[in-house]
C-alpha positions in Angstrom: 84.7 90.4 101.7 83.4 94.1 102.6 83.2 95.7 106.0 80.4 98.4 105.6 79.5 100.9 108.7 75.6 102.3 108.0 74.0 105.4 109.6 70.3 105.2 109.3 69.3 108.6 111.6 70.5 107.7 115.0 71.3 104.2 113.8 74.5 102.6 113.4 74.9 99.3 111.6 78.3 97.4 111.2 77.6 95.3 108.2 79.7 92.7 106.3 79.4 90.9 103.2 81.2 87.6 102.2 79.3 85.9 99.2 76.3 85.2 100.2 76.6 85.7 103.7 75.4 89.1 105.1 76.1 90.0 108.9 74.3 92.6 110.5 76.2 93.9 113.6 77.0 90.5 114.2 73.5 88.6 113.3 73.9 86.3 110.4 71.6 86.4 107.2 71.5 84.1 103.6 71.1 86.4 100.5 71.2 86.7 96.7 71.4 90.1 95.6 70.4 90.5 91.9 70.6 93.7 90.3 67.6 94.4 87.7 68.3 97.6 85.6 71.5 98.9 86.3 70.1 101.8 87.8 69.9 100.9 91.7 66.4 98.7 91.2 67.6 95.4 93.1 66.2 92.0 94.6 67.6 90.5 97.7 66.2 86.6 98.2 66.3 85.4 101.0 65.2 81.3 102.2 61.9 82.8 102.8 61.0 85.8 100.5 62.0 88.2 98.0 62.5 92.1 99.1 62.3 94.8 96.3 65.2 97.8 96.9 65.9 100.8 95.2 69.2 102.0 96.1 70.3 105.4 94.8 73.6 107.5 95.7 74.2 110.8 97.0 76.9 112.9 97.3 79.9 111.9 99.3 78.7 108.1 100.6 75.3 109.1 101.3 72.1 106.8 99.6 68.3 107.0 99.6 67.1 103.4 99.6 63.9 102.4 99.7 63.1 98.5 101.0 59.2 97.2 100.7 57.7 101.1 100.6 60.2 102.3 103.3 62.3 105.2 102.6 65.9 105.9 104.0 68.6 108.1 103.9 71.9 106.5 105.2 75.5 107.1 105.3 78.1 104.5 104.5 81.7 104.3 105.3 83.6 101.4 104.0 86.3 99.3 105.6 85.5 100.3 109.3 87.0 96.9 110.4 90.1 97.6 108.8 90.3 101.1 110.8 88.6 100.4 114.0 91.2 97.5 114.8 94.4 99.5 113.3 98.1 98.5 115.0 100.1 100.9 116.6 102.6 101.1 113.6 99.8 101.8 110.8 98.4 105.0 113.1 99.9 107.0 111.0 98.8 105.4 107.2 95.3 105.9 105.3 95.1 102.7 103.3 92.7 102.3 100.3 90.0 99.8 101.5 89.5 98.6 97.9 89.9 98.9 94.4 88.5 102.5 93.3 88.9 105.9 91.9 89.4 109.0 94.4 87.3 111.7 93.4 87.4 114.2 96.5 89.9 114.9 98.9 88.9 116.8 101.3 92.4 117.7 103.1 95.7 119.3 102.2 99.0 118.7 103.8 99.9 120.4 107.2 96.0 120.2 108.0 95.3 118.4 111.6 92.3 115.8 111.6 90.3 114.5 114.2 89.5 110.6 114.7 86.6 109.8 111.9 87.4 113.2 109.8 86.3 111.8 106.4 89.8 112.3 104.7 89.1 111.5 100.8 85.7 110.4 98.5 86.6 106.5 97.0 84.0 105.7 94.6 84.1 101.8 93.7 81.6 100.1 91.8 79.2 103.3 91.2 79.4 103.8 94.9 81.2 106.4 96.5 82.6 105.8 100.1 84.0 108.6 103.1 87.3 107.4 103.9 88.0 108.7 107.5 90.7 108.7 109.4 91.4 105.6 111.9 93.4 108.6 114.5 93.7 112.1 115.1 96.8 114.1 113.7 98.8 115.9 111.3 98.2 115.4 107.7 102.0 114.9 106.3 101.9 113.7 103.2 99.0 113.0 100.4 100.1 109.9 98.3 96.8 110.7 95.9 95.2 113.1 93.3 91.7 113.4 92.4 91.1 110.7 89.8 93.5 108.2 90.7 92.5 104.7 90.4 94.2 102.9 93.0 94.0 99.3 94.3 93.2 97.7 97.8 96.0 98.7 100.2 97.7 101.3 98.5 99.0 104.1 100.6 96.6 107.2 100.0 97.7 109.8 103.0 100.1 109.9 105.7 99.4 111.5 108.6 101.9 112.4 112.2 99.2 110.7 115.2 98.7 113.0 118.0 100.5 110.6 120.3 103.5 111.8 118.2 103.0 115.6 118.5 104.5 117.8 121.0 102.3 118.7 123.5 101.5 122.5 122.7 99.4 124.0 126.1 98.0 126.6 123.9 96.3 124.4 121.6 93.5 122.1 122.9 93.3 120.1 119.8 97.3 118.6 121.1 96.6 118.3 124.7 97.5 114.7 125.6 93.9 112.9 127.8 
């Protein structure tokens, strides 16, 4: 199972895949997905036709795709699920959403982050995904380098939530709502 957030322009589509079931911010499809070349030309079959797509990667999550003549520039973040519906007591870890090797990180320790900051580049499977962060706060500790392979639910950064900072009067970004 994958939990894939899309930006299409102004569009937002939570997508996940389990076999060959594909949901669509919460609508249900049947698929096959074959890959042809290697080199992003796919086929997804569905019960009532076949759909031609070329996928290719960008920079930092990003893709041009192009479905039946169509072309797209999206944004995808994997494991939104995971990081949408995070428990109090995890606030303050950046998990690995699945196997992969980290080839950005975009923060250093003592830096504070914003809710959604993409944190670190993951690419998995020729596809490289923002990892953002699930809360707002101090980064404390990076668990990573660049070029780590690491597995699903490995600790990658810690991080101090703002619900754990001092309130400092001065500084908007620590004001309490």
């Amino acid at each position: 199972m994958a939990d894939y957030r899309v930006y299409v322009g102004n569009r937002l589509f939570d997508i996940r895949i389990e076999e060959d079931l594909l949901l669509v911010n919460g609508d249900q499809f049947n698929f096959d997905l074959e890959s042809i070349n290697g080199n992003g030309l796919h086929i997804l079959r569905d019960p009532n036709r076949n759909i031609e797509a070329y996928l290719q990667p960008n920079q930092n999550g990003s893709y041009d795709i192009q479905i039946d003549g169509i072309h797209l520039s999206t944004e995808v973040v994997l494991g939104f699920n995971n990081s949408t519906k995070i428990s109090d007591k995890n606030k303050g870890s950046i998990t690995s959403p699945m196997p992969g090797v980290i080839i950005d990180i975009l923060v250093k320790e003592g830096d504070f982050i914003q809710e959604g900051d993409t944190i670190l580049i993951q690419e998995a499977m020729k596809m490289q995904m923002k990892i953002r962060s699930a809360s707002s706060g101090n980064i404390t500790k990076l668990h990573t380098v660049i070029g780590d392979q690491v597995n699903k639910g490995v600790l990658l950064v810690s991080l101090d939530p703002v619900e754990n900072l001092p309130v400092n009067p001065d500084n908007p970004q620590l004001k309490r709502k």
